[in-house]
RODO-2510 file (C-alpha; in nm, 4 decimals, decimal comma):
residues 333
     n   res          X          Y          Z
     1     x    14,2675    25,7935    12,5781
     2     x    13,9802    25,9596    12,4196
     3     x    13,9490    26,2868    12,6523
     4     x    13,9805    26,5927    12,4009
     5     x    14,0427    26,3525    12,0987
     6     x    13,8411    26,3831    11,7947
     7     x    13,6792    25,9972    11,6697
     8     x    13,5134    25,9538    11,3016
     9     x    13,3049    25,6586    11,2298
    10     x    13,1880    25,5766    10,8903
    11     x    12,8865    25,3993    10,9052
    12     x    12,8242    25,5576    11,2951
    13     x    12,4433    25,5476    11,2039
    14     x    12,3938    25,1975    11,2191
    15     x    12,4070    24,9424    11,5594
    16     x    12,7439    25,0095    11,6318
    17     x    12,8405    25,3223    11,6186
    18     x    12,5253    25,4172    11,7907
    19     x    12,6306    25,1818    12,1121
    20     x    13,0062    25,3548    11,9883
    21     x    12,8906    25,6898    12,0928
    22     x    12,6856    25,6466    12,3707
    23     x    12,9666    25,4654    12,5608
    24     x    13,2433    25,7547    12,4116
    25     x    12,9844    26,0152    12,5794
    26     x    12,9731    25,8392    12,9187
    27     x    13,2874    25,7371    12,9558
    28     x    13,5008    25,9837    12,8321
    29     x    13,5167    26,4145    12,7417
    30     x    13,5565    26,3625    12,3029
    31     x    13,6565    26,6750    12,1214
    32     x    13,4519    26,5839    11,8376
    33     x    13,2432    26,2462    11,7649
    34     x    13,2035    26,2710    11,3786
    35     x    12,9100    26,0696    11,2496
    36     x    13,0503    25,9692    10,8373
    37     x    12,7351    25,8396    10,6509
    38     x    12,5423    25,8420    10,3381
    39     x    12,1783    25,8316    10,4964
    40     x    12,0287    26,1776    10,6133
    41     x    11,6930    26,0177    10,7563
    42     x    11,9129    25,7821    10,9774
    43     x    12,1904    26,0858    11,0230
    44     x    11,8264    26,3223    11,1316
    45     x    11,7249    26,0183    11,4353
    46     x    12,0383    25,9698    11,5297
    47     x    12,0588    26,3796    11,6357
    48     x    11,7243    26,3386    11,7774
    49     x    11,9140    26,1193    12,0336
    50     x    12,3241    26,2303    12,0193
    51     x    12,2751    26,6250    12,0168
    52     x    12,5655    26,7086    12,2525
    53     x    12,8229    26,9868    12,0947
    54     x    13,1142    26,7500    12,0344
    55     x    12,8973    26,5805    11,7999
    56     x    12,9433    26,6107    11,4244
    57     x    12,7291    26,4776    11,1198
    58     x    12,8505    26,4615    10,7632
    59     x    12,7202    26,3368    10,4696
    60     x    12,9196    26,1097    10,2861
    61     x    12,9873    25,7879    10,1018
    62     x    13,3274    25,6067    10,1940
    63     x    13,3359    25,5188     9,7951
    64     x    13,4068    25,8946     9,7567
    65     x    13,7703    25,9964     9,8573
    66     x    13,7421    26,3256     9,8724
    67     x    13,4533    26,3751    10,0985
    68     x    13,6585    26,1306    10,3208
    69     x    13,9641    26,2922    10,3466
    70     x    13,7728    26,6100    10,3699
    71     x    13,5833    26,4616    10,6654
    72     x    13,9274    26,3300    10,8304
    73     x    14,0662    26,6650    10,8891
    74     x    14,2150    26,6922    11,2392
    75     x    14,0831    26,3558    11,2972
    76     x    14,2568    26,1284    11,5829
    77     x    14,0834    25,8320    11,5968
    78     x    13,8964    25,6218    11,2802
    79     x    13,6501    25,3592    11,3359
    80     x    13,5612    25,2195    11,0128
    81     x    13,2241    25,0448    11,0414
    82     x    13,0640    25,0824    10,7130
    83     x    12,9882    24,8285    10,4829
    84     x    12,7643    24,6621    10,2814
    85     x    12,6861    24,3466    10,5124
    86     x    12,3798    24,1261    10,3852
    87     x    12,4991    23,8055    10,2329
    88     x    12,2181    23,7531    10,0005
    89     x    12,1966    24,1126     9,8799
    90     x    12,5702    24,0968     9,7714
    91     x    12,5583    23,7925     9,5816
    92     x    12,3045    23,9425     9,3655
    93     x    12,5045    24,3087     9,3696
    94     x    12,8231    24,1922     9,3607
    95     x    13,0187    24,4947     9,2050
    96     x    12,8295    24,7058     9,4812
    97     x    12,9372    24,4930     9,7442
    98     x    13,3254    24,5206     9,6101
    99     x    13,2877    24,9417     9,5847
   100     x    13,1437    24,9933     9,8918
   101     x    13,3580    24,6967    10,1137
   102     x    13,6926    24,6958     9,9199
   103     x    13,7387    25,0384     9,6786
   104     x    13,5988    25,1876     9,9902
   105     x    13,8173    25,0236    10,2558
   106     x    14,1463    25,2066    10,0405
   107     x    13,9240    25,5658    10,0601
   108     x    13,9366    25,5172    10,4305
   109     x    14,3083    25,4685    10,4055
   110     x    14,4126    25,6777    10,2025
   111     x    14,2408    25,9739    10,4054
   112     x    14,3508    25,8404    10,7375
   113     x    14,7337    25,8632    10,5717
   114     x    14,6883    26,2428    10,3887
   115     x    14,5116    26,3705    10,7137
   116     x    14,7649    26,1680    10,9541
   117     x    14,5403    26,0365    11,1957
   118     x    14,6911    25,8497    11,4874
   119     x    14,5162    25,5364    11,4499
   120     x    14,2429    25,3628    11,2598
   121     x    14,0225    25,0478    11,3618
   122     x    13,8688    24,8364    11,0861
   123     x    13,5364    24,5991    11,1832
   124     x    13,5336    24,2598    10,9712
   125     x    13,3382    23,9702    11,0858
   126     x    13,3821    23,5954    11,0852
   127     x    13,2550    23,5598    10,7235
   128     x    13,6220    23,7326    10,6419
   129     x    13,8034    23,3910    10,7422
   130     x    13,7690    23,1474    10,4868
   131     x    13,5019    23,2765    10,3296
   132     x    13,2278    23,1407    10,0805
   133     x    13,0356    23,4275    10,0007
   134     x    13,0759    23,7516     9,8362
   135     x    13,0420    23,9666    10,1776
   136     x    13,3529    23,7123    10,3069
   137     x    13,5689    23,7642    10,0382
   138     x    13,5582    24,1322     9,9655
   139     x    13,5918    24,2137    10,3887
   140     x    13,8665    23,9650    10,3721
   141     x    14,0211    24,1816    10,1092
   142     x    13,9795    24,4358    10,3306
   143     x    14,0975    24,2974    10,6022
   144     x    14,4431    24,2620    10,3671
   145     x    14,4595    24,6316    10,2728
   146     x    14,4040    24,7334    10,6289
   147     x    14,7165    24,5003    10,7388
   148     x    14,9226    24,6439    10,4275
   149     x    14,8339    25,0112    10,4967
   150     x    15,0888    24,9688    10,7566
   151     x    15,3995    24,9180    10,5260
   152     x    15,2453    25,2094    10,3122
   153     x    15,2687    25,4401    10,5799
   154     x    15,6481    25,4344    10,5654
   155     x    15,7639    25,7240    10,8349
   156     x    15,3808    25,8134    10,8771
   157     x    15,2503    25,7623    11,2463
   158     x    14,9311    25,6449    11,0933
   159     x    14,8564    25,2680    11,2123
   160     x    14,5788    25,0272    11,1505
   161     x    14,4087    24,7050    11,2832
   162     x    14,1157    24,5080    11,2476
   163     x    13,8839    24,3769    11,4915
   164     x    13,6845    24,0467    11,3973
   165     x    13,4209    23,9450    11,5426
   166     x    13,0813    23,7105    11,5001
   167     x    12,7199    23,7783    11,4921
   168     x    12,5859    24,0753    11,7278
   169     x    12,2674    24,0330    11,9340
   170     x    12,0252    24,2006    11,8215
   171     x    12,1602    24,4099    11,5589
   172     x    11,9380    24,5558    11,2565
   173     x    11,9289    24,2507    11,0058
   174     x    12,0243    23,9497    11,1921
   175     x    11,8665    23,6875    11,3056
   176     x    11,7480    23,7643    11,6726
   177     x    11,4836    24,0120    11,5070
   178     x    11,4204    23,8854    11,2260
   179     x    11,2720    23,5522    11,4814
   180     x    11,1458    23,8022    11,7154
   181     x    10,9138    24,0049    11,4490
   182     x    10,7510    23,6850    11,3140
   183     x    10,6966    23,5604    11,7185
   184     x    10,5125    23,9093    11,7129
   185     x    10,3180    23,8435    11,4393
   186     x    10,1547    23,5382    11,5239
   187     x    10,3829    23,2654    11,3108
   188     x    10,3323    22,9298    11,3463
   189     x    10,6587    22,7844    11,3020
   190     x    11,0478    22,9550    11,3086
   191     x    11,2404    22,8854    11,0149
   192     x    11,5677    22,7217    11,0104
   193     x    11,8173    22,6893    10,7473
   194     x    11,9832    22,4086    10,8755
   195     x    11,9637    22,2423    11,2297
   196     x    12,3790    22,1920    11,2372
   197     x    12,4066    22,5717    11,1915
   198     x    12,6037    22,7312    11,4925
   199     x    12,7183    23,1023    11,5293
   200     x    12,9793    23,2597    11,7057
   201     x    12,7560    23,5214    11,9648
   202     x    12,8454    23,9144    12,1480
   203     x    12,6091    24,1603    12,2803
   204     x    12,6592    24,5296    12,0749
   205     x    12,8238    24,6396    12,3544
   206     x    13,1087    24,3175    12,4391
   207     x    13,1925    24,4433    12,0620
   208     x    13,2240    24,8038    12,1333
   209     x    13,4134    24,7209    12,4760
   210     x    13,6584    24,5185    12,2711
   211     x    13,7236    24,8203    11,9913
   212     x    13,8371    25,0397    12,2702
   213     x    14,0408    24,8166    12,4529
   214     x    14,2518    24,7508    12,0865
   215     x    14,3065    25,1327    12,0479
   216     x    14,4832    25,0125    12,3206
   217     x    14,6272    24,7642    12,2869
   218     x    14,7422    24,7490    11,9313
   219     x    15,1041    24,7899    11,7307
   220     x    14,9458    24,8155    11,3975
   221     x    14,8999    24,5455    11,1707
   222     x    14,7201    24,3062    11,4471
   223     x    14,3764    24,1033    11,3497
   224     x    14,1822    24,1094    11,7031
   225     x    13,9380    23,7913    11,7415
   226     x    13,7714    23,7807    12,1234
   227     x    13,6769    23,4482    12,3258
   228     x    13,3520    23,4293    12,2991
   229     x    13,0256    23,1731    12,2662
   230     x    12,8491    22,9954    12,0155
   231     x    12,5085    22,9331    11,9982
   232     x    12,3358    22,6867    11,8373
   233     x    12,0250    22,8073    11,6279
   234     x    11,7469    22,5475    11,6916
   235     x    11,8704    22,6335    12,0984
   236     x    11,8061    23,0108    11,9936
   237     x    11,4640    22,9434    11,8289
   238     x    11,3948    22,7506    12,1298
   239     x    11,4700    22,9991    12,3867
   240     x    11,3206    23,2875    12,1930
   241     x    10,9475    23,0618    12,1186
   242     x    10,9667    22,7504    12,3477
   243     x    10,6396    22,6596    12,2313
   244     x    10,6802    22,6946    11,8358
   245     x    10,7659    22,4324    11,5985
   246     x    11,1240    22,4644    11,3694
   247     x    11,0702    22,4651    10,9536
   248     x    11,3737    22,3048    10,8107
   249     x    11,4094    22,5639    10,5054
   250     x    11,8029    22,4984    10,3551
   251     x    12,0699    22,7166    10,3665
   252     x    12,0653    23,0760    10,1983
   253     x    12,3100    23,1710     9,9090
   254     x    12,6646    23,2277    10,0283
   255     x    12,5766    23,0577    10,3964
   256     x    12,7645    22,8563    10,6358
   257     x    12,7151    22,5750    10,8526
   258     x    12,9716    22,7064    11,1368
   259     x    13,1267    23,0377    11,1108
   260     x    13,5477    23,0395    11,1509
   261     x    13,7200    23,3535    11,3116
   262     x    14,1036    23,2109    11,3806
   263     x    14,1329    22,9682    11,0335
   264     x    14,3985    22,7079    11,0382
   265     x    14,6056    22,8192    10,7513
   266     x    14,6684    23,1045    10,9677
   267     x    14,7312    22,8812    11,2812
   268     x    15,1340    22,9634    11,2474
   269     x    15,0135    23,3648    11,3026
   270     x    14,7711    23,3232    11,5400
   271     x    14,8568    23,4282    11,9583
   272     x    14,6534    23,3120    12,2599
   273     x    14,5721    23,5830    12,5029
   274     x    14,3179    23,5509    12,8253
   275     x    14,0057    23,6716    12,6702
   276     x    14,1586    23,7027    12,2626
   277     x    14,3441    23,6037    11,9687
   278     x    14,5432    23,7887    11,7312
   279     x    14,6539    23,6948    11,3895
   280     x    14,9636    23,8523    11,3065
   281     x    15,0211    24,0058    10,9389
   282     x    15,1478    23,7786    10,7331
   283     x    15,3800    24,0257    10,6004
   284     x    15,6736    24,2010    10,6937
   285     x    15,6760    24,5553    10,7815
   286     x    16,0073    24,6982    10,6310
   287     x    16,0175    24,9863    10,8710
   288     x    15,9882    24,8836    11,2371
   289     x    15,9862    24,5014    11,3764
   290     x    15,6922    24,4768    11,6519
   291     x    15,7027    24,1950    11,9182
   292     x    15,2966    24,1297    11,8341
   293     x    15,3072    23,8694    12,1923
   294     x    15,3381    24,1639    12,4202
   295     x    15,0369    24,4012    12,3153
   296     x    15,1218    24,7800    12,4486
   297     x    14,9039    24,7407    12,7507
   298     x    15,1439    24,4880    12,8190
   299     x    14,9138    24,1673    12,8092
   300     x    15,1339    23,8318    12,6650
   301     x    14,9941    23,6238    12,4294
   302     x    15,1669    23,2672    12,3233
   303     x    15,1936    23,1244    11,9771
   304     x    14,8542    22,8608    11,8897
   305     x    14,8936    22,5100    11,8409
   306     x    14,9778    22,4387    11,4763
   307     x    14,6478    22,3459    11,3629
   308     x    14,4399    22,5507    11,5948
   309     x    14,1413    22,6697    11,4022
   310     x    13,8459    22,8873    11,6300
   311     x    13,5358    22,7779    11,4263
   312     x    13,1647    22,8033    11,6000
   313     x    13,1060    22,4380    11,6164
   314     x    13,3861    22,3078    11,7725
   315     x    13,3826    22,6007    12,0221
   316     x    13,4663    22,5145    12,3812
   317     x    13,1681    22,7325    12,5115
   318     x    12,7958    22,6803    12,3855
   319     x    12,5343    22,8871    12,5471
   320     x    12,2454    22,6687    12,7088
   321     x    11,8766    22,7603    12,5896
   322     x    11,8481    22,9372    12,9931
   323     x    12,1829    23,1038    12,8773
   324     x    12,1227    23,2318    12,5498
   325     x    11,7363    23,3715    12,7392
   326     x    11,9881    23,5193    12,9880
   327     x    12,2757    23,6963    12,7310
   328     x    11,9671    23,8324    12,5124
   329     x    11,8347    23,9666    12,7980
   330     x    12,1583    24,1201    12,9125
   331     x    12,1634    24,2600    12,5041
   332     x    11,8141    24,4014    12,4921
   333     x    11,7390    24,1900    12,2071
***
């Protein structure tokens, strides 16, 4: 599918759409990779690694339209991976948060529309489903625009999705090195916000897997969710420091208990696959009707349970403490 195609992804400096390109360069023959990003330093490493001539590096914010759209030309395939993602830090930057995750979200649109790109992928996360914080809410309204763009696109062939998915192994700011530096550096304890807190938990590259098997898969207009684990976090500071005593600290501004990816208000939207849900737009696409059970890989999905809701701690598959040693292993984390 990707063979001779040209893929952009904003934000391709960070965890992602590094594990994005090195599994595009193995697996497949890209026209052009296109790294879209506002961070030379990180743009400079990441060349230091991804040199190949297919690869592309511009310089860009996704708040700024034109750079986008200027960026998009001849562009196939969108991943759209940037945001601004730290809970804390957008509670106390709010109107950042809302440029950069919501005014930018429309940028990406709008480009992917003028420049008619085939399709375009949009990463949320579980805080988008009934969310309490700032990050939450403005990827949730994100999540809504990408949905939408498909009725805007009239007679375009432009369609979009989102994938949503829960905490990555591993990845720059969570909490897998965050607990690993202080193990490094001698702590005595590992802090905990709360002992009930559970997380939903996929290595970098079960996420990046499950992108490229939607540009498959999707109509347009789909929210992807995978079947995956929870953790508990006293199991995770116990598998990662066996030895070291847990500091109840309370929970962080804008912070959950459990985490929700399928929430039951949307229960009457939601499908069942083997290994995924999809939440079907609420709205109604005035130009085509799409048959969202029967993906076009031809996988058939049946309506949830009215009620169903897919939240981290009532998950039907915890990872052990010998597990979650094993799947951090398998993550490099």
């Amino acid at each position: 599918m990707f063979n001779n195609k040209s893929i952009l992804i904003t934000g391709g400096t960070g965890s992602f759409g590094r594990q994005y390109v090195k599994t595009l360069l193995e697996r497949y023959q890209p026209k052009k990779i296109i790294i879209y990003s506002r961070d030379e330093l990180k743009q400079y490493e990441m060349h230091q690694l991804f040199n190949q001539d297919c690869m592309r590096y511009f310089i860009g914010d996704v708040r700024d339209g034109s750079r986008l759209t200027q960026a998009m030309e001849g562009v196939d395939f969108v991943i759209h991976a940037a945001a601004l993602k730290q809970v804390p830090a957008a509670e106390y930057n709010p109107m950042e948060c809302i440029k950069t995750n919501i005014h930018g979200a429309e940028n990406v649109i709008q480009a992917a529309l003028e420049c008619e790109v085939d399709k375009v992928i949009a990463l949320s996360t579980d805080k988008a489903a009934n969310p309490i914080n700032l990050y939450g809410a403005t990827k949730l309204a994100s999540d809504k625009l990408f949905v939408s763009a498909n009725n805007i696109a009239g007679s375009r062939k432009t369609r979009f999705s989102v994938v949503r998915y829960g905490n990555v192994v591993g990845s720059r700011g969570s909490v897998v090195p965050f607990f690993k530096k202080l193990i490094n550096e001698g702590a005595d304890h590992l802090p905990i916000t709360d002992a009930r807190m559970t997380r939903f938990w996929i290595t970098l590259q079960q996420g990046v897997d499950f992108v490229l098997k939607n540009f498959l898969r999707m109509h347009g207009g789909e929210i992807f969710v995978p079947k995956i684990p929870s953790v508990r976090i006293v199991d995770l500071a116990s598998a990662m420091a066996p030895n070291l005593p847990h500091k109840i600290i309370g929970i962080r501004p804008g912070e959950k208990i459990h985490e929700i990816m399928c929430p039951e208000d949307d229960s009457h939207l939601t499908l069942v696959f083997q290994d995924h849900f999809v939440i079907k737009p609420s709205i109604t696409f005035l130009d085509r009707g799409t048959n969202f059970a029967a993906n076009k890989t031809g996988e058939v999905g049946e309506p949830a349970q009215q009620g169903f809701v897919y939240n981290s701690g009532l998950n039907d598959h915890f990872l052990g403490i010998e597990e979650i040693i094993q799947f951090n292993d398998l993550a490099g984390a």
